[in-house]
C-alpha positions in Angstrom: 84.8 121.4 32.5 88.4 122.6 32.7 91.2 120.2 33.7 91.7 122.4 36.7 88.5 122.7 38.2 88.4 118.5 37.8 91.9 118.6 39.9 90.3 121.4 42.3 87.4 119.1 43.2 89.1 115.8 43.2 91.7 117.1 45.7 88.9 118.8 47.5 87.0 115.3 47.5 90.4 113.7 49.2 90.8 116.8 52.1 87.2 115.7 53.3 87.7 111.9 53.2 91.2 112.4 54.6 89.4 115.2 57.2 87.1 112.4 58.5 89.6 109.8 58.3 91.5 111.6 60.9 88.7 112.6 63.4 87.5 109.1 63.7 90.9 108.0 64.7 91.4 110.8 67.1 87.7 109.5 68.0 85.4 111.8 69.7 86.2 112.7 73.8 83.1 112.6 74.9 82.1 109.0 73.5 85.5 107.6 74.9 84.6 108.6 78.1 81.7 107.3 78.4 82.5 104.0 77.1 85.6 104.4 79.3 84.3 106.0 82.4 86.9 104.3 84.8 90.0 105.2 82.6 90.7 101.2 82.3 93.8 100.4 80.2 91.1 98.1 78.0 87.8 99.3 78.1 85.2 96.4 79.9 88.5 94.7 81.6 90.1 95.5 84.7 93.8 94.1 85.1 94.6 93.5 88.1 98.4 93.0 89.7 98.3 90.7 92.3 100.5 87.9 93.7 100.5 84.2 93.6 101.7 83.3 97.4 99.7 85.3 100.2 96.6 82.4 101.2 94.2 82.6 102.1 94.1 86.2 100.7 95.7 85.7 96.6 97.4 83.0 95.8 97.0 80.4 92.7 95.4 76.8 92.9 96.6 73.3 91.5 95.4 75.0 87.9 96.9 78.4 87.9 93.6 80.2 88.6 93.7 82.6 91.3 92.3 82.5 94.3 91.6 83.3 98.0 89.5 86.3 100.2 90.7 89.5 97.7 90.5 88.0 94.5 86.9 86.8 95.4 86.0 89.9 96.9 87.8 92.2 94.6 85.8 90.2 91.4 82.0 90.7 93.0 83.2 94.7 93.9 84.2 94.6 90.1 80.9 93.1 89.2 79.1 95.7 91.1 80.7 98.7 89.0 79.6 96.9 85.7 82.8 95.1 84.8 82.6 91.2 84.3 85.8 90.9 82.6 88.7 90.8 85.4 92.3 89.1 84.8 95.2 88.8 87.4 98.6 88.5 87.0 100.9 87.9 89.1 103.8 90.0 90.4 106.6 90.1 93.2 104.6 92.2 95.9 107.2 95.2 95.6 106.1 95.6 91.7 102.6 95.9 92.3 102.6 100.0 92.8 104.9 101.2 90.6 103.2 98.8 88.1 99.8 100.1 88.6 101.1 103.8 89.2 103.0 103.4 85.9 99.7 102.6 83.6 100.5 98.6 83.4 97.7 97.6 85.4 94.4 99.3 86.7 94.4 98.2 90.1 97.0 96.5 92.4 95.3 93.7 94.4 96.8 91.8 97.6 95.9 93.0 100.8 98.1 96.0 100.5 98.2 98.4 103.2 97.0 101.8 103.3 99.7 103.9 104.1 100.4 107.8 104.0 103.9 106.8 101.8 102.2 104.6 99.5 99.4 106.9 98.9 102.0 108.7 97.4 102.7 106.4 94.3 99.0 105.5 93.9 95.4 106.3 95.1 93.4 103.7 97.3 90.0 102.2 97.4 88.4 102.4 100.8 89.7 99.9 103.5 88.2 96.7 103.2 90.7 94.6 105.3 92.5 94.7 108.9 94.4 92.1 111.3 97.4 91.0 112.5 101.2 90.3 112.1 102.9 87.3 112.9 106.7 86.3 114.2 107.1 83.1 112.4 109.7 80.7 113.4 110.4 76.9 113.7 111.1 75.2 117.3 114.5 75.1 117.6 115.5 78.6 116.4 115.3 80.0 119.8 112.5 83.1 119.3 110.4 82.9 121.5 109.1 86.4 121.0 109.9 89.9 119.9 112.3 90.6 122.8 114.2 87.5 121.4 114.8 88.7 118.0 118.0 91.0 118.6 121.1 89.2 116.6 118.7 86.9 114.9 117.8 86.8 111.3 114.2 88.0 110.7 112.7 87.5 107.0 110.4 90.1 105.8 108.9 90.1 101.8 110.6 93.4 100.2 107.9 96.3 100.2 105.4 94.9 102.7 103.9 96.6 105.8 106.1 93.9 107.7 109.4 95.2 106.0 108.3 98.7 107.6 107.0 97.8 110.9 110.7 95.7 111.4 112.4 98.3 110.0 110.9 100.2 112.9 110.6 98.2 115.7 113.2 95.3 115.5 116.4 97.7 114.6 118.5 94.8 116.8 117.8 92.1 114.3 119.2 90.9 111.0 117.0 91.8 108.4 116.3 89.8 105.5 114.7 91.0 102.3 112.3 88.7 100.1 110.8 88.4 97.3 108.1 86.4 98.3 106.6 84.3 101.4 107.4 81.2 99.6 111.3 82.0 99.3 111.4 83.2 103.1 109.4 80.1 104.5 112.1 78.2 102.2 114.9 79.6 104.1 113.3 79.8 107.0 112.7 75.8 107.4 116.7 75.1 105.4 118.0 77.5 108.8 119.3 80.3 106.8 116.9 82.5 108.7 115.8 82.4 111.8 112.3 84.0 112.1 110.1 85.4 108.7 107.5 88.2 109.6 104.2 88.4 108.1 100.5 88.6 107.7 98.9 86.6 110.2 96.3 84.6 108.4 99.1 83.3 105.9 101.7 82.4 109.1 98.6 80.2 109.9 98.8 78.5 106.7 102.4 77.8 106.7 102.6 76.9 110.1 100.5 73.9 109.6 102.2 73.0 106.4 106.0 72.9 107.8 105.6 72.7 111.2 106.8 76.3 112.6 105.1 78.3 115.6 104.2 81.7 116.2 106.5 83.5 118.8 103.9 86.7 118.3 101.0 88.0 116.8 101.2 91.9 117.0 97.9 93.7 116.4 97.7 96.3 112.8 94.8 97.8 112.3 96.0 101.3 111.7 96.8 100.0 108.0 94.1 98.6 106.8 94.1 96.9 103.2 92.8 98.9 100.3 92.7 98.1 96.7 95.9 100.2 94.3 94.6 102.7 91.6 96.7 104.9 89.6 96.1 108.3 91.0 94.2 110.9 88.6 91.3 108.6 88.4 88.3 109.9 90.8 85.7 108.5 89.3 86.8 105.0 89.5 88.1 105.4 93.4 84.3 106.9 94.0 82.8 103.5 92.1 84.7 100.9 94.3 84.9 102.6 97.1 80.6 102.5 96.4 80.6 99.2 95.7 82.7 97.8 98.8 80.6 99.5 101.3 77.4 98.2 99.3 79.4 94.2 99.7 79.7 95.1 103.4 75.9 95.9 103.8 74.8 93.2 101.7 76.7 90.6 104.2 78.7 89.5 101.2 82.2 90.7 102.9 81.2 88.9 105.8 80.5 85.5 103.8 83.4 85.6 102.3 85.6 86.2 105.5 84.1 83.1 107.2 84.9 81.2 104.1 88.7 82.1 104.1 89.0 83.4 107.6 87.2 80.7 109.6 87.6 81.2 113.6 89.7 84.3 113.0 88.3 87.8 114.6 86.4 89.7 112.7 86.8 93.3 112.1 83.2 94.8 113.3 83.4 98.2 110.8 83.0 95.5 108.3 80.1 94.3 109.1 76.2 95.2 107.7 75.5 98.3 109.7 72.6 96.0 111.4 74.9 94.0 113.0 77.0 96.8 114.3 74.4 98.4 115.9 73.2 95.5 117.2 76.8 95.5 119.1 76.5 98.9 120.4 
C-alpha cells in the first residue's frame, strides 16, 4: 500500500468522524422539537417570572417558597401540559415582560393584565382572572374617595394596570411610582404618600395588617389576568390556553378561588359550564 493512499484513507476516516461529530451537535430538528414542543428555555422546566409581594395571588412564605392563587393555579395548568418541573423567581413587576419577551423566562406569572399594549411585548394565555381595584389609604389622610384624590399623593407599583388606569383617570393627583406593594404600603403608613392604588384582594390583606381603609373599589374586568409568553410560540399558548379551560371545567379554578379568595365574588365565566348554565 502506498504512503499516500494510507494518508488518503486516514484523512478520509477523520472527515467522516469529524462529519458526524458536527451533525450530532447541530442535533437533528425534528427530534428537538419534539422533545421541545413548547420552545422552553430548558426542555421539561418551565421558568416562570413572578413576584414575591402580590397575596393572596404570588407572594413568598416564611421559607421562601412561593405561593398564593397563580402560582397554585399556574403549577396544576403546567401539570396538565406534561411539565412537572416549574421554578419561580422573583422580579419587580415592571421586569416581568421584557424578561419573558427577551428569552429569560418562558412565562411571566402574577395576575398580569391583558391589555392591547402589552400584547405587544408578549403573547397571552387565555384570561383566567378578573376583579377589582382598590384606593388604599389610612384614616387620617383625608381620601375618602376618588373625587378626594386631586393634590394628594397616590402610590401606584411601576408597570401595573393601576399605574395606567391613574394615569387615566386621576390626572389631578400626585403620582407616585413603585417598585413594589411592599415599598408603597411602607410609605403609605410613614405619610409620605397619601393613598397607594391596587388590586383589590391584596388592599384586603394589607388593610388588615396596618390598619388602612378602602376609600374605593372600582370594578376591572375589561383586563382580565392572563399568563406572559414570549410571542412566536403558538403551540404552547394553544396547550395552556387548553389546559386552563380544562381546570375551569374540572372545578379545580373554582377550588382554588375559595381557598385564596374566600367571601370575594366570583367571576361566573370561570366557572364549570354546569354551573353557568345552571345560572342562566
Amino acid at each position: 500500500m502506498k504512503p499516500l493512499d494510507s494518508i488518503s484513507r486516514s484523512a478520509l476516516a477523520m472527515l467522516v468522524v469529524g462529519s458526524a461529530l458536527v451533525l450530532a451537535a447541530c442535533g437533528n430538528p425534528a427530534s428537538d422539537a419534539a422533545d421541545n414542543p413548547y420552545g422552553l428555555i430548558q426542555p421539561g422546566e418551565i421558568r416562570v417570572a413572578s413576584v414575591g409581594d402580590s397575596k393572596p395571588y404570588t407572594f413568598t412564605d416564611a421559607s421562601g417558597n412561593f405561593t398564593g392563587f397563580d402560582i397554585e393555579f399556574f403549577t396544576d395548568v403546567a401539570k396538565r401540559i406534561g411539565i412537572d418541573e416549574v421554578v419561580f423567581t422573583g422580579q419587580d413587576f415592571a421586569a416581568i415582560l421584557p424578561a419573558v419577551a427577551g428569552g429569560r423566562f418562558d412565562v411571566g406569572v402574577a395576575a398580569i393584565g391583558i391589555t392591547a399594549q402589552r400584547e405587544q411585548t408578549v403573547d397571552f394565555s387565555s384570561g383566567y382572572l378578573a376583579g377589582f381595584l382598590t384606593v388604599l389609604t389610612r384614616k387620617d389622610a383625608g381620601v375618602t374617595g376618588v373625587d378626594s384624590l386631586a393634590g394628594k399623593r397616590l402610590g401606584v407599583v411601576q408597570g401595573t394596570l393601576q399605574e395606567a388606569y391613574a394615569v387615566d383617570h386621576f390626572e389631578d393627583a400626585d403620582i407616585v411610582r413603585f417598585p413594589d406593594n411592599n415599598a408603597a404600603i411602607s410609605a403609605l403608613n410613614s405619610t409620605s404618600i397619601d393613598a397607594h392604588f391596587l388590586d383589590f384582594e391584596a388592599a384586603k390583606d394589607y388593610a388588615e395588617r396596618f390598619g388602612l381603609v378602602s376609600a374605593a373599589d372600582i370594578p376591572s374586568f375589561d383586563a382580565p389576568a392572563g399568563f406572559a409568553i414570549a410571542k412566536g410560540k403558538p403551540e404552547f399558548k394553544q396547550e395552556l390556553d387548553r389546559a386552563i379551560a380544562a381546570a375551569m371545567e374540572d372545578g379545580t379554578w373554582k377550588r382554588l378561588y375559595q381557598k385564596w379568595f374566600p367571601g370575594s365574588p366570583m367571576p361566573r365565566q370561570y366557572l364549570p359550564s354546569a354551573e353557568r348554565s345552571g345560572d342562566d
